[in-house]
N, C-alpha and C positions, 0 to 999 in steps of 0.2 A: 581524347583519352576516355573520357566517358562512355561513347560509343563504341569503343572498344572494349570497355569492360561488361557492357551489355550485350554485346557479340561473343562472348568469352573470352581465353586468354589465346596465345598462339598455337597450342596445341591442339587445342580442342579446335578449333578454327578450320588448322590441320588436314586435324580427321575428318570432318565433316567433310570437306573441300574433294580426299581421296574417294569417301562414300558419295560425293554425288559425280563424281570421274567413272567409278564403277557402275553407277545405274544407266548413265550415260552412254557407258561401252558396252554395256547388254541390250542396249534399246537399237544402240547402231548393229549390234548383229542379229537383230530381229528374235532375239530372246526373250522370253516372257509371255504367261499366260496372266493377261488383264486380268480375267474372272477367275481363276484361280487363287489368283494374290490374293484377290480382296477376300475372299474365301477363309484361304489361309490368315487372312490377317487379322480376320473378323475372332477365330479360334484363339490363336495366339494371344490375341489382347485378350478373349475372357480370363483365361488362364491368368499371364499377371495380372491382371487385375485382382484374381483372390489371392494372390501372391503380395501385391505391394511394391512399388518400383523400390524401397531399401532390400528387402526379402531377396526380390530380382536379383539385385545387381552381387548378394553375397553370394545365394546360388548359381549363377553365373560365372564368378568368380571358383568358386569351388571345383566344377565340373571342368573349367580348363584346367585347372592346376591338376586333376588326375588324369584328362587327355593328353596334357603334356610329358607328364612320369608315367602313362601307356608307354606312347612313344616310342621310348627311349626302349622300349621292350620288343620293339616288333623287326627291328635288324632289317635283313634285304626281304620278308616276306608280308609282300602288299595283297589284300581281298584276302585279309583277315578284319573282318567288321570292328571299329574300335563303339564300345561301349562303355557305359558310366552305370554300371548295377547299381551302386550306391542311393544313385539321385536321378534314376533314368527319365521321371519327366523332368526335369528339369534338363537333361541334355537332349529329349526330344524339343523343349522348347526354344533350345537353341538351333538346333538345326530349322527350326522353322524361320527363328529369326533371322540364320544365316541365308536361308533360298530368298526372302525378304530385301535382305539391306548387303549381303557380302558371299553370291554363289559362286563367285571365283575359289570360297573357300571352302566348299561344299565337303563333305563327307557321304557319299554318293548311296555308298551301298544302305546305310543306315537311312537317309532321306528319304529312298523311293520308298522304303519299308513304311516308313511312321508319318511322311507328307499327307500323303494319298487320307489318310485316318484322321486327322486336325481339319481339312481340307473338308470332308465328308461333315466335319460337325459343323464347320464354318457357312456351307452351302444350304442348312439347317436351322441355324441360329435366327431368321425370322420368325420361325415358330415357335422360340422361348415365350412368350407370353402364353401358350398353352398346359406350359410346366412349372408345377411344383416342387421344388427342393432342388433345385441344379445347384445355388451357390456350394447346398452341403456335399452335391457330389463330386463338383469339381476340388471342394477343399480335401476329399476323401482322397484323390488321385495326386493333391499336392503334398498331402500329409502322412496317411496312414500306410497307402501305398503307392508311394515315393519310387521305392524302390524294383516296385512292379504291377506300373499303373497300367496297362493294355487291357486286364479284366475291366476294370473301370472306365475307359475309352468306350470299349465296345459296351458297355452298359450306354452310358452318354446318348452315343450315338441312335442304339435301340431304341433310346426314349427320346431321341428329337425323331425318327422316324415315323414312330407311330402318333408325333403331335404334325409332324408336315403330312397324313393320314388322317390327320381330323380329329385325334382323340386328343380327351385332358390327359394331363400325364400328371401322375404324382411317384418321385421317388420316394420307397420306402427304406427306413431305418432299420439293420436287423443291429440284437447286440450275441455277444456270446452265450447267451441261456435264451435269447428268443431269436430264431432262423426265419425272417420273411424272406418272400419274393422280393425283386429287384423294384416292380412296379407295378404302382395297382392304375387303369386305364379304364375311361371310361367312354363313351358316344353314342347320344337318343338314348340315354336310359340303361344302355349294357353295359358290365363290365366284365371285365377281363384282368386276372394277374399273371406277369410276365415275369419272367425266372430268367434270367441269360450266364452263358458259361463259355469261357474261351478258353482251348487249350496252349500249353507252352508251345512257342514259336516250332523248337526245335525236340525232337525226342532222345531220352537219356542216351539211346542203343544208335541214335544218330550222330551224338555229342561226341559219344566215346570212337565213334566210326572215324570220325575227324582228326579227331585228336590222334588215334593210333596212328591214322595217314601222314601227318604233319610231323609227324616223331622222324617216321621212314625218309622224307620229303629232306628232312635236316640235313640227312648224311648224302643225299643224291646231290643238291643244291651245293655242297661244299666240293664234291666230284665233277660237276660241270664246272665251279669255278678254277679249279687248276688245270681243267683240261682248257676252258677258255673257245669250244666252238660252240657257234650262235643255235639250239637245239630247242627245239619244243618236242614233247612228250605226248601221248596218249595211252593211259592206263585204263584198260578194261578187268577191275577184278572181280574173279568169279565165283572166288571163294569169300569168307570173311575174312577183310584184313590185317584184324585183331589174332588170327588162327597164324598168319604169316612172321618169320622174322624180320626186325626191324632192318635187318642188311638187306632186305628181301631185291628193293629196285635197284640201290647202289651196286650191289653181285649182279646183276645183270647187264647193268649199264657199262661197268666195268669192263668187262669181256668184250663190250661191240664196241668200245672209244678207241680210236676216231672211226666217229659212223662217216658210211661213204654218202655220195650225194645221194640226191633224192630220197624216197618215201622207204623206210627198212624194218620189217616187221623183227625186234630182235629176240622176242620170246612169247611162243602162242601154246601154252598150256592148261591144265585144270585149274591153276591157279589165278591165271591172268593171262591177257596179251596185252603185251607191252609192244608200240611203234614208236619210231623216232624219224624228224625230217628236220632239215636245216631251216633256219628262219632266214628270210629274204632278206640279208641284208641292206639291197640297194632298193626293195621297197622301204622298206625303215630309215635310210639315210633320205632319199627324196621327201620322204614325210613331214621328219624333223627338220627339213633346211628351209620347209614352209610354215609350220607350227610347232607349237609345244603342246606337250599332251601330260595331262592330269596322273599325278601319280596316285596309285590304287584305284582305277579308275577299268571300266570296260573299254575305255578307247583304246587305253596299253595294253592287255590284254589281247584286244582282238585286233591292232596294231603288230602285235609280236605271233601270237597262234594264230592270224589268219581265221579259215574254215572248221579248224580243228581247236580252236573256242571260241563258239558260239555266242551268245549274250543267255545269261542265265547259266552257262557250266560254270563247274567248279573246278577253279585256275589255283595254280600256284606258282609266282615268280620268284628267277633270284635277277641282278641286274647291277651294273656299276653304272650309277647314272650321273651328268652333271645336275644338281636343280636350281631351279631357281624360284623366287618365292612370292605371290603376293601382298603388296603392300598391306600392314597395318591388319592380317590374316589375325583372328584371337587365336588360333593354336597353326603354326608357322607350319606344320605336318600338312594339313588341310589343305593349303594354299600356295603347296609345294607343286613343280612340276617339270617334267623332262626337258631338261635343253638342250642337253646333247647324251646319248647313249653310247657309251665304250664298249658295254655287254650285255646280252641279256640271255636268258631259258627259261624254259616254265614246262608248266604238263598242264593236263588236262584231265580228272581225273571219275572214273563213273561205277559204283558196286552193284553188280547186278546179281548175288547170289539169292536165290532164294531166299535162306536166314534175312538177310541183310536186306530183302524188300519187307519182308514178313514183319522182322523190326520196327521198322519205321514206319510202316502204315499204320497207325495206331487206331483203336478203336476209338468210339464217344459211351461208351453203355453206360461206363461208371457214371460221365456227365452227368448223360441224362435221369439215369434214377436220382442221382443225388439234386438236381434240378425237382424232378418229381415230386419229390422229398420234403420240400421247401412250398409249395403250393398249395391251397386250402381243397379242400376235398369238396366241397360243396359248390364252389365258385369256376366259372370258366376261366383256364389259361392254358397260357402257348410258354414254348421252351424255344428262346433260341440258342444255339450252340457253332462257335466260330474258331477255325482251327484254317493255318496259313501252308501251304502245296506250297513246300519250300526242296522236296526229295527227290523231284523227277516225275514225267509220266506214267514208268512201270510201278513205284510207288503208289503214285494216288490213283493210277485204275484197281491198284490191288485193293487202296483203303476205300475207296470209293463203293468197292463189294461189297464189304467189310460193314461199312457202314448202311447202306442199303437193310442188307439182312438183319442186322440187328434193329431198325426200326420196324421190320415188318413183325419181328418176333417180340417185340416190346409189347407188354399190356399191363396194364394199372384201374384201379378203379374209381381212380379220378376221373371230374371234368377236363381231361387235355382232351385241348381241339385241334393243336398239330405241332409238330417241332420242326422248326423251320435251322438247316445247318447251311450255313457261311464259307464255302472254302475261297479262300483268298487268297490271291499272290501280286509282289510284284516283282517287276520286271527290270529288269536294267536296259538303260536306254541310252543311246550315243548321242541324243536330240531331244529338249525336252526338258520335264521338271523331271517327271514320273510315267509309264503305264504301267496299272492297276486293275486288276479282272477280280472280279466275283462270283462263284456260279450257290445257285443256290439251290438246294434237294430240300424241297417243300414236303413233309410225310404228314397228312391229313387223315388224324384220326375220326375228325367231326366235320366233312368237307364241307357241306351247308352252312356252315357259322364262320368260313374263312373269309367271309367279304370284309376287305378293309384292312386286313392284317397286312402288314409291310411284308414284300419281299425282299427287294435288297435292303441293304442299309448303308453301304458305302457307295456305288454308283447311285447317280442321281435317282431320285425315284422317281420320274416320269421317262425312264431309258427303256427301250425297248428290250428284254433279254431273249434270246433263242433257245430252242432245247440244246442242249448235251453241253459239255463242260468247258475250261479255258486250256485243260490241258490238252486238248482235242483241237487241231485247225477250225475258225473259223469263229472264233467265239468274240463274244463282246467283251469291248475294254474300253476302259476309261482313261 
C-alpha cells in the first residue's frame, strides 16, 4: 500500500503508463530528432522555470480551456491555425511540451511556426553565462508580453547569438519616458548597441485577403456538400478578392455541377480561373485501409489535392469524416484523426493581382528608423529586423526589392554599422518535427567593423548559408 502511494494513485499511474506507450511508438517508427529534443527541452524548461510548476499548470490549464471553446467554432474547416492571443507564450509552451512528451497530439501548423524559434534558443543556452539580464527577459515574454511574445523571442535569440559570437551580452531595460536599445554588447574592448524589431507574422491587407476568401469558401463548401462529389478546386484570382462578390465561386460552381471526369477549366477570366478535378477516390480509400491520417494536417490535404496542394499552399477543406482520437490528447481536436472518410473537397487557393502582391509585401523603413531612433549617436550599433515569407514567392521577390532599395536609400548620422534582416519561414512537412529556412540581407553600412556580428540567428551558427534566398530552389534549410 505504501508503495503504491509513493507511485501515485491509479490515475496518474495511468497516464504515465500511456505517455511512456507513446514515446515508445515514436521511437518504433523511427521518430525523433535526439538533438533537437534536448534543444528544445533545454528552452522549454527555461521558460517554466520563470514560470513556476503552480503558474504552469494554471496557465496550462487556461489555454486548453480556450482551445477547446475554438473548437467548437471551427465546424468542417481544418488549416485554419488555432491560436491562444490571450496567453500565446504560454500556448507556444505547450505545443513544445506536446512535440516533447504527446506529438501524436500535435497542432502542426502552429509547431513548425514556433518549434524551430524555442529550438534555436535551446541550441544557444550554453552560452548563457555570457548574458546579463535573460531571467528579466524571459519574465518580460511570460508577463508583459504574454499576449505577443515573438518580438521578445527574437530579441532572446539575437542575444544568445551574439554571446555564442564571443560577446558579453547585457539586456537593457527601456521604460515608457526612457527608449533604450534592446542590448548593449561588448568583446576585446569594443562595444556595440543592438536595437532588434520583428514584424507581425501576417499583414492587415493579408488578414483581411483571408478572411474575404473564407466568407466566399462558406457558401462553395455547403454546395459541394449537397451535391456530395469528391472535387478539389483551384483558384487562381486575379483581381482583388475583397472587389469580388461573396457568391462569386459558389455562381460558378453552380453552373459546372456535376463536373464531368477529369481536369475542367470552368471559368478563365479577368477575375480569376477557377479548375475543378475529381479526387481519386480509390487512391484515398487504399490509403485509409492502411492508415489514419491526422486531421488539419498536410498529410489530408495533400492526401485529398494530390499535385494540386502542394505542402505550403493555402488549402481549404470541407469533409464528413469518421475520427477517432488519441488517448489522454489535452485538447481531444489535436489528437483527432481520420478513420474512415465518407466525403471530402477542398480548393487550393493563390492572389496573384498586382494590388494584392503590392499589399502584402510590406516594407521595414518605418522599422528601421524607429530602430534608429533608439540607439545612441555616438556609440557603434547594428539593427536587426526579422519578418516571416509566409505570402508566396511573387510576394517576397516583390518585398524582397522593396526592401533592398530602401536600405540602400537609408542614411542617418549615426554610428550604424549594418542592419542585418531575418526572412523566415516554415514549412510544412509530411516527416519530421519542422523545416525552417532563414535567408539573411546583411546591408553594411560600416563593412570593416562587421567582423563577429552574427548572421543567422535561428539556423545553427556554424551552417554554411549560400547566396540568394529560400524562396528560390536550392536554399539552405534546417
Amino acid at each position: 500500500m505504501g508503495q503504491a502511494k509513493r507511485r501515485g494513485n491509479f490515475e496518474h499511474r495511468r497516464r504515465e503508463a500511456i505517455k511512456r506507450n507513446k514515446r515508445l511508438a515514436i521511437a518504433s517508427l523511427g521518430e525523433g530528432d535526439t538533438q533537437r529534443q534536448s534543444e528544445l527541452r533545454l528552452a522549454l524548461d527555461l521558460f517554466l522555470k520563470g514560470l513556476g510548476p503552480e503558474q504552469w499548470a494554471e496557465r496550462r490549464a487556461g489555454v486548453i480551456e480556450m482551445l477547446n471553446g475554438a473548437v467548437a467554432d471551427m465546424a468542417n474547416r481544418p488549416f485554419v491555425p488555432l491560436r491562444v492571443q490571450k496567453d500565446e507564450i504560454a500556448w507556444y509552451l505547450l505545443l513544445a511540451e506536446l512535440a516533447l512528451d504527446d506529438p501524436f497530439s500535435q497542432e502542426i501548423s502552429q509547431a513548425s511556426r514556433i518549434l524551430p524559434i524555442l529550438t534555436a534558443i535551446g541550441m544557444r543556452l550554453g552560452h548563457l553565462p555570457r548574458v546579463t539580464g535573460m531571467d528579466e527577459k524571459v519574465n518580460d515574454a511570460l508577463t508583459d508580453y504574454r499576449s505577443d511574445p515573438d518580438g521578445t523571442l527574437f530579441e532572446i535569440l539575437v542575444g544568445l547569438s551574439y554571446a555564442a559570437a564571443g560577446w558579453d551580452v547585457e539586456f537593457l531595460a527601456s521604460t515608457p519616458l526612457e527608449k533604450k536599445p534592446d542590448l548593449r554588447v561588448t568583446k576585446g574592448g569594443r562595444v556595440l548597441f543592438v536595437e532588434c524589431k520583428r514584424l507581425q507574422r501576417s499583414s492587415e491587407y493579408g488578414e483581411k485577403e483571408r478572411q474575404k476568401f473564407l466568407e466566399m469558401w462558406d457558401g462553395v463548401a455547403e454546395l459541394l456538400i449537397e451535391n456530395r462529389q469528391w472535387l478539389w478546386l483551384r483558384a487562381d484570382f486575379r483581381t482583388e478578392v475583397s472587389s469580388l462578390p461573396k457568391s462569386f465561386l459558389t455562381d460558378l460552381l453552380a453552373s459546372a455541377l456535376p463536373a464531368p471526369a477529369g481536369e475542367t477549366t470552368i471559368y478563365d477570366g479577368p477575375e480569376a480561373k477557377i479548375d475543378v478535378r475529381h479526387i481519386d477516390q480509390s487512391k484515398v480509400a487504399e490509403h485509409m485501409a492502411k492508415y489514419s491520417v491526422k486531421l488539419n494536417s498536410p498529410a489530408l490535404t495533400t492526401l485529398l489535392g494530390g499535385d494540386w496542394a502542394p505542402l505550403d499552399s493555402a488549402v481549404s477543406v470541407a469533409h464528413m469524416i469518421q475520427p477517432e482520437f488519441v488517448k489522454d490528447s489535452p485538447i481531444p481536436f489535436l489528437g483527432a484523426y481520420a478513420d474512415k472518410i465518407g466525403w471530402a473537397s477542398g480548393i487550393t487557393r493563390k492572389f496573384s493581382s498586382a494590388r494584392s502582391i503590392a499589399g502584402k509585401a510590406r516594407d521595414i523603413r518605418k522599422r528601421v528608423a524607429d530602430a534608429v531612433a533608439q540607439v545612441p549617436a555616438d556609440v557603434e550599433s547594428v539593427v536587426h529586423v526579422a519578418y516571416e515569407t509566409m505570402d508566396g514567392p511573387e510576394v517576397e521577390r516583390h518585398r524582397f526589392e522593396r526592401v533592398t532599395e530602401t536600405l540602400k536609400r537609408f542614411t542617418t548620422d549615426k554610428r550604424l554599422v549594418s542592419v542585418r534582416v531575418h526572412m523566415m519561414q516554415a514549412h510544412q512537412v509530411l516527416d519530421g518535427m519542422w523545416d525552417f529556412e532563414e535567408t539573411v540581407l546583411p546591408w553594411n553600412r560600416i563593412p570593416d567593423h562587421t567582423h563577429d556580428i552574427p548572421v543567422q540567428v535561428v539556423v545553427e551558427p556554424d551552417a554554411t548559408m549560400r547566396d540568394g534566398s529560400h524562396w528560390e530552389p536550392g536554399s539552405f534549410s534546417r
